[in-house]
DOMAR-163597 format. One line per 8 residues: number of its first residue (from 0); their letters; for each residue x, y, z of C-alpha. Coordinates in pm, 1 decimal, padded with zeros to 6 digits. Example, Ala and Ser with C-alpha at 12.3 -4.5 7.8 and 13.67 -1.06 7.14 Angstrom:
! DOMAR-163597
0) AS) 01230.0,-00450.0,00780.0; 01367.0,-00106.0,00714.0
END
This chain:
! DOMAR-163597
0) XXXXXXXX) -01651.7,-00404.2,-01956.3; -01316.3,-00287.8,-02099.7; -00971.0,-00512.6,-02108.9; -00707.7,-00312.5,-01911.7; -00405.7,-00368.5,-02123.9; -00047.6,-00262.6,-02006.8; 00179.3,-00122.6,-02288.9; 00511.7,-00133.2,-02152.2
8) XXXXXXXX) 00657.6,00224.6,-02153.6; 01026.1,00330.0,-02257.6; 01291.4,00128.0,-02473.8; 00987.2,-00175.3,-02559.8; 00720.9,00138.3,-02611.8; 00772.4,00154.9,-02974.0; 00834.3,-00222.9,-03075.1; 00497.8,-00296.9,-02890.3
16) XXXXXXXX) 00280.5,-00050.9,-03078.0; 00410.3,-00180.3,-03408.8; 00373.9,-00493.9,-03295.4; 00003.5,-00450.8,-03226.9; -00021.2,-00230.5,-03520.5; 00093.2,-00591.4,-03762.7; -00174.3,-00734.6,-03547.7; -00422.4,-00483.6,-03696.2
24) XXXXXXXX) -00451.6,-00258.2,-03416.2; -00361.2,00090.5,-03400.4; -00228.6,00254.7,-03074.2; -00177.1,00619.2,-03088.9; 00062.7,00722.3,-02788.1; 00110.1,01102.9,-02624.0; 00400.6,01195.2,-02402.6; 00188.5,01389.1,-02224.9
32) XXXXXXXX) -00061.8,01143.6,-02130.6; -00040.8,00748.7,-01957.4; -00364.7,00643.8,-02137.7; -00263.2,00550.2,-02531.9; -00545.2,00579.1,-02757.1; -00641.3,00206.3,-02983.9; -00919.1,00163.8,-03219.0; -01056.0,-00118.1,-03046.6
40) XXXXXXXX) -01365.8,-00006.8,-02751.6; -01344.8,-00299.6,-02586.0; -00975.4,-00213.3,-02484.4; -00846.5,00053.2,-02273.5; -00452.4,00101.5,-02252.1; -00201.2,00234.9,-02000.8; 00205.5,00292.7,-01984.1; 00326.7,00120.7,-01756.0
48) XXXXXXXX) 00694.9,00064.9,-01656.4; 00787.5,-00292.6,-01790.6; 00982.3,-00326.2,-01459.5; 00627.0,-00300.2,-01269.0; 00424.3,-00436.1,-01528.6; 00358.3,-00787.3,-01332.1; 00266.2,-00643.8,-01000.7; -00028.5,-00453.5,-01133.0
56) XXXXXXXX) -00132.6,-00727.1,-01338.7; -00073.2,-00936.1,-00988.1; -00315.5,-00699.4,-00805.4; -00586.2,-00628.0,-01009.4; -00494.6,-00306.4,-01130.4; -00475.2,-00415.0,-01527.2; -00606.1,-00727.9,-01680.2; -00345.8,-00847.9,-01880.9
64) XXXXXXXX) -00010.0,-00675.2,-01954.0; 00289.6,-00685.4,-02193.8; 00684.5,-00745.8,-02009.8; 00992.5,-00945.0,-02017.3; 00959.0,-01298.0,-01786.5; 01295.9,-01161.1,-01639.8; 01092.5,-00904.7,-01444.8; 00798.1,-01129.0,-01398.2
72) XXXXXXXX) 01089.2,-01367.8,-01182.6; 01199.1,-01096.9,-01060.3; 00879.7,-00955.9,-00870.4; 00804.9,-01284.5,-00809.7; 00469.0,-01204.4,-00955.4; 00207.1,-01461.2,-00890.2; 00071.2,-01416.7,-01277.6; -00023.2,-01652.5,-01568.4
80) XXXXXXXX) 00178.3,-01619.8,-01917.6; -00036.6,-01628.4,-02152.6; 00198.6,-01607.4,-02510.4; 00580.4,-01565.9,-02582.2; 00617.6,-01285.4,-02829.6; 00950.6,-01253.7,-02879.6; 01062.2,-00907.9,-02997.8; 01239.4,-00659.7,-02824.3
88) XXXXXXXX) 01399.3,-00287.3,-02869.2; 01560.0,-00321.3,-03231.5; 01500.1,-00650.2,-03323.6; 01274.0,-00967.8,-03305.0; 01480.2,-01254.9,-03130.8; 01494.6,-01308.1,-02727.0; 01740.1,-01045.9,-02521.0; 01947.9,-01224.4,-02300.0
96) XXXXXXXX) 02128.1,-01124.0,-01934.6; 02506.7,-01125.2,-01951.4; 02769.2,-01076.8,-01636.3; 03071.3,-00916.7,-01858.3; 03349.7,-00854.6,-01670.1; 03723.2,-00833.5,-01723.2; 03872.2,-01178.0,-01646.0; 04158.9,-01076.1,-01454.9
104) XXXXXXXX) 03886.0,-00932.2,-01259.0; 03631.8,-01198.8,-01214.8; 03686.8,-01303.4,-00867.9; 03680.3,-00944.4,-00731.0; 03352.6,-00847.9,-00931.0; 03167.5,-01164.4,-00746.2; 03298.2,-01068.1,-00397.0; 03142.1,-00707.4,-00458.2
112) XXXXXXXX) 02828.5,-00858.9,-00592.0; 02816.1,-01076.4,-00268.3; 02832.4,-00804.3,-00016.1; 02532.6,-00606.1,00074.8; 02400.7,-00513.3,-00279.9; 02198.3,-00200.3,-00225.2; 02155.2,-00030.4,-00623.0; 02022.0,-00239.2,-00824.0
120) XXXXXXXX) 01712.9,-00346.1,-00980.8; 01787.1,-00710.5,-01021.0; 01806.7,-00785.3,-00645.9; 01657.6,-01135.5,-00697.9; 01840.8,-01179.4,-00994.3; 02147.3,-01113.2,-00832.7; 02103.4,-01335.3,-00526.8; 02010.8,-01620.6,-00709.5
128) XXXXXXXX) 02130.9,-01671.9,-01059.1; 02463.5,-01476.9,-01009.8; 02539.7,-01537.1,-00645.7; 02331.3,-01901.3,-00616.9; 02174.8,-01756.4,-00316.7; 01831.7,-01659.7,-00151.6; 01699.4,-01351.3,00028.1; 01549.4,-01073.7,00013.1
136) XXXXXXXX) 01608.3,-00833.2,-00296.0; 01814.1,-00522.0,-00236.4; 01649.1,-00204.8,-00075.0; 01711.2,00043.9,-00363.1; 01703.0,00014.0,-00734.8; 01917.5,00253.3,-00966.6; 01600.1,00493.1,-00948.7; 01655.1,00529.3,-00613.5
144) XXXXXXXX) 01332.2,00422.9,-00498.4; 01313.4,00187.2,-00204.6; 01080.4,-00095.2,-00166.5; 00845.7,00047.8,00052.1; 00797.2,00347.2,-00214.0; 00721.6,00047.4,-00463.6; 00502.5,-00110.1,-00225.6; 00303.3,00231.0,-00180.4
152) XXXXXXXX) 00298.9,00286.6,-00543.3; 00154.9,-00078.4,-00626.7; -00133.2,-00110.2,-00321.5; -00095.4,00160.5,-00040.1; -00437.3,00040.3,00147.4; -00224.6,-00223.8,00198.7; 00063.1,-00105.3,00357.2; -00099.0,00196.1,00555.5
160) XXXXXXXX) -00346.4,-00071.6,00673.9; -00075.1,-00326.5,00815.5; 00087.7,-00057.2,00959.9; -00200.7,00089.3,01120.4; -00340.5,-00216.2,01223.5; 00055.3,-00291.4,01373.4; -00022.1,-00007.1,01609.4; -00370.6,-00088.6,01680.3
168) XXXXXXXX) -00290.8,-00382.9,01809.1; 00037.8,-00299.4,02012.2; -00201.2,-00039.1,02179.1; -00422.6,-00264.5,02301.6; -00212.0,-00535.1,02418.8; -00041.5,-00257.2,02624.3; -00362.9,-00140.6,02773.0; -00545.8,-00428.6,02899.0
176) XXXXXXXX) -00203.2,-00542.8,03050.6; -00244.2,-00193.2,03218.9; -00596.4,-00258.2,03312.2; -00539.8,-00601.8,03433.8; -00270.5,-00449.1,03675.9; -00482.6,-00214.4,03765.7; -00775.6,-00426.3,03859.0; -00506.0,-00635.5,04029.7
184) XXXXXXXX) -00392.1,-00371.4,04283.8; -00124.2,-00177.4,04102.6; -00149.3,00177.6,04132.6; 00229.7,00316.6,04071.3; 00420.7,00253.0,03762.3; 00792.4,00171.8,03733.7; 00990.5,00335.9,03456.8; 00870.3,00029.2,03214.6
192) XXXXXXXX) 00545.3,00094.7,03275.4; 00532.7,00470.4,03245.0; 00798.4,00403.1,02895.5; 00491.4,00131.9,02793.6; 00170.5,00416.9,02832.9; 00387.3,00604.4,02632.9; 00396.8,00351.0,02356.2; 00018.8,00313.2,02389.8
200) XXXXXXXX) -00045.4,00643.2,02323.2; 00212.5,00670.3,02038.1; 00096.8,00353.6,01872.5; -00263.3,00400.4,01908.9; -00314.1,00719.2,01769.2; -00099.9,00689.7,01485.3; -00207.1,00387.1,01438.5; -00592.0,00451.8,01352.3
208) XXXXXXXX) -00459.2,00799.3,01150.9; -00251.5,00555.3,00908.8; -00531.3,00335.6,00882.1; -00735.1,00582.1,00785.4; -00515.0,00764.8,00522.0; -00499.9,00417.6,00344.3; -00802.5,00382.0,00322.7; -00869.6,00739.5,00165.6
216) XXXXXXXX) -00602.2,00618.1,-00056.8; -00837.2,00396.2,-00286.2; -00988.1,00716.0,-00395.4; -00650.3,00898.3,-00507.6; -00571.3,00604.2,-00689.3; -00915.2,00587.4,-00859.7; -00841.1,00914.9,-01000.0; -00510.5,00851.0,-01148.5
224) XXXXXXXX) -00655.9,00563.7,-01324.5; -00966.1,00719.0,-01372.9; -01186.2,00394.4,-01293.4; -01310.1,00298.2,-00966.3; -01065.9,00060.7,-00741.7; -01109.0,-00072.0,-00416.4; -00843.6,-00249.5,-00264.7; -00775.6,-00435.3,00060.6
232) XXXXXXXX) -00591.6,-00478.3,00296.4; -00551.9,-00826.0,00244.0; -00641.3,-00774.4,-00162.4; -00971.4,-00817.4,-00153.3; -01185.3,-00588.3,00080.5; -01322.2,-00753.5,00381.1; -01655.3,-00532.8,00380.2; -01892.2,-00526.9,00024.8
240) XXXXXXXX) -01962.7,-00142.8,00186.7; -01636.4,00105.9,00186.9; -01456.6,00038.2,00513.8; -01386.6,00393.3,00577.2; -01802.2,00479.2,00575.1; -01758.6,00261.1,00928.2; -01555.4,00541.5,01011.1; -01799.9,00767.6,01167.6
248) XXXXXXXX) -01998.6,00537.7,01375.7; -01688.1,00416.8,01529.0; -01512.7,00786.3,01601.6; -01884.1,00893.3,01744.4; -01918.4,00502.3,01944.5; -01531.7,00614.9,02072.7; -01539.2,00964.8,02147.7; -01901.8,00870.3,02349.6
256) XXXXXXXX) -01695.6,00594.8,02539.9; -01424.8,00808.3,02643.8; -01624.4,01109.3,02717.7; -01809.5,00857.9,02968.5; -01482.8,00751.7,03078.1; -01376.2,01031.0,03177.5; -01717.1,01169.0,03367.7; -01718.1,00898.3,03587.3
264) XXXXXXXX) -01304.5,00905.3,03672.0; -01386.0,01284.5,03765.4; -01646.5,01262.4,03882.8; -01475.2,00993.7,04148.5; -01176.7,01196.8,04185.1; -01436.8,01465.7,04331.7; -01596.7,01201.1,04594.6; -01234.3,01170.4,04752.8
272) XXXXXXXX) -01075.5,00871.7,04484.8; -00725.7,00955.6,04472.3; -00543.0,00992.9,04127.5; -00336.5,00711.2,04181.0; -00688.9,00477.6,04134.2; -00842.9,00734.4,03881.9; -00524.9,00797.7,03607.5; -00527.4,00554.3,03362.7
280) XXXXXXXX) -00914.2,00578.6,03317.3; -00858.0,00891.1,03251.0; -00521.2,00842.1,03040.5; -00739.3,00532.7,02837.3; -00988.1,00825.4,02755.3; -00805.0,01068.2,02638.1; -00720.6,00776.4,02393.6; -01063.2,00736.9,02287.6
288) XXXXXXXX) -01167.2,01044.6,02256.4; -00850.5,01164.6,01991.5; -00912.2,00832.3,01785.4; -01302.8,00877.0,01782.8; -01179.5,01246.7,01663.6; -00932.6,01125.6,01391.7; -01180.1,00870.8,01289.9; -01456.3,01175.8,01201.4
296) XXXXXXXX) -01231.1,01354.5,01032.7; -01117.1,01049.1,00820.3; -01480.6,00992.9,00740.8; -01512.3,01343.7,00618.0; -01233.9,01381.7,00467.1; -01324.2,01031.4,00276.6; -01672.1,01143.8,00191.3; -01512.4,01427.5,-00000.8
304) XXXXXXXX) -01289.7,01223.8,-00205.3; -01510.5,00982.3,-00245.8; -01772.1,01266.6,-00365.8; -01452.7,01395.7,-00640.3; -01405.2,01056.6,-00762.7; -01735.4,00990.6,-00858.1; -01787.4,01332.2,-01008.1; -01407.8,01276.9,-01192.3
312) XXXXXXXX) -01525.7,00924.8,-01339.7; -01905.3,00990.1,-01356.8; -01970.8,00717.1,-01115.9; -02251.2,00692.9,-00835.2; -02101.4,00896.7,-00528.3; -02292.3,01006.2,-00200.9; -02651.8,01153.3,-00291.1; -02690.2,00957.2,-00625.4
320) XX) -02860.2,00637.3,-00745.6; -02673.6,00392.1,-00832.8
END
């Protein structure tokens, strides 16, 4: 099994391949490609932004990676150091951070640093060796990405998954309080109650549909790294098997349960019930029946990228022996 090494990309790029190359390793890099070639099989390198070096290191995504410890604190990466080489850009002594600002000037620079900082990279930084603060780091960095575009780029599952799961559960804390006024008598609904079906709906459905695109994402990200990668949604992956091949069983188990739903609310709405008794059955399967259908398609459209990512990185897909 290879050693997923992380070559920092931009200013360091150059000072790390000669650095390897004094260590009697030679890295050939491309502009046109993320994947350096080395002359060593048991090794297989990437370019990675120094900046994000630690978090993929932190979730699996490379084994060991090279990056300043100023970006390290600054994630707040949960990684191990393993060596100090000191080199940087032009030169081979430590880099260090330095405030300079005019000193007629100083008290005004620190009162615009302790407002809301919202472009920089060095949030943490910022807030705690500048400012002597805590918190949480600013929203966008000078690329302008914010940090839920960082968050997608790092693990996706992850946050598709909490936020699917989010309106999974909202859903169905809405609906069995429905039900259990329902079974209690209620058969009108106030403005609240009408505002929290439409909630139910809203959450639900979108809901499973973001769970399911992150989970399709896994497959996406296996093919920009070209090697298989599962992640969880809480890291690891609850199931050994793919969560998303649960995906059809469940759609079929809820489309069956709302289409039997909804036969017997009709088919009591013929006998005389009146719709006041008979709506939110049939409201609840509705439900059931669009997340059974998103959940089919999810599988589907999983099987298929599941099928291209095997094919893409020769791997056992659907139909082969593993």
């Amino acid at each position: 099994m290879k050693l997923k090494l992380g070559i920092p990309k931009g200013s360091l790029e150059n000072a790390t391949v000669d650095l390897f190359r004094r260590a009697g390793f030679q890295i050939t890099t491309s502009s046109r490609s993320y994947f350096p070639a080395i002359d060593d099989p048991e090794i297989e390198c990437m370019l990675i932004r120094a900046q994000e070096m630690a978090r993929y290191v932190e979730d699996g995504v490379l084994d060991a990676g090279l990056t300043g410890r100023d970006w390290v604190e600054e994630n707040e990466a949960k990684v191990e150091n393993v060596a100090d080489l000191i080199y940087a850009k032009q030169s081979f002594g430590k880099v260090r951070w330095v405030l300079a600002v005019p000193v007629e000037r100083r008290g005004r620079v620190i009162r615009v640093l302790a407002a809301d900082v919202d472009a920089t990279e060095l949030g943490t930084f910022i807030d705690e060796a500048v400012l002597g603060r805590t918190g949480d780091a600013s929203l966008l960095d000078r690329q302008g990405r914010t940090i839920i575009s960082t968050a997608l780029a790092y693990n996706p599952v992850r946050v598709f998954g909490v936020a699917g799961l989010a309106g999974v559960v909202v859903a169905a804390a809405v609906f069995a309080g429905l039900l259990a006024a329902r079974l209690g008598g209620t058969t009108q609904l106030g403005p609240w109650g009408t505002a929290a079906v439409f909630v139910a709906l809203v959450c639900g459905v979108s809901g499973v549909n973001l769970f399911a695109i992150g989970a399709s994402f896994n497959y996406v990200v296996s093919l920009f790294y070209r090697r298989p990668i599962r992640q969880g949604l809480f890291k690891q992956p609850l199931f050994e098997a793919p969560i998303e091949r649960f995906f059809l069983p469940a759609g079929l188990l809820a489309g069956g349960l709302g289409l039997a739903v909804a036969g017997v609310s009709l088919t009591l709405s013929v006998q005389g019930w009146a719709i006041e008794r008979v709506w939110l059955y049939l409201t609840g399967s509705a439900m059931m029946m669009l997340v059974g259908l998103q959940l089919v398609m999810a599988w589907l459209m999983g099987s298929v990228l599941r099928e291209l990512s095997a094919r893409e990185l020769g791997t056992p897909g659907e139909g082969r022996k593993s």
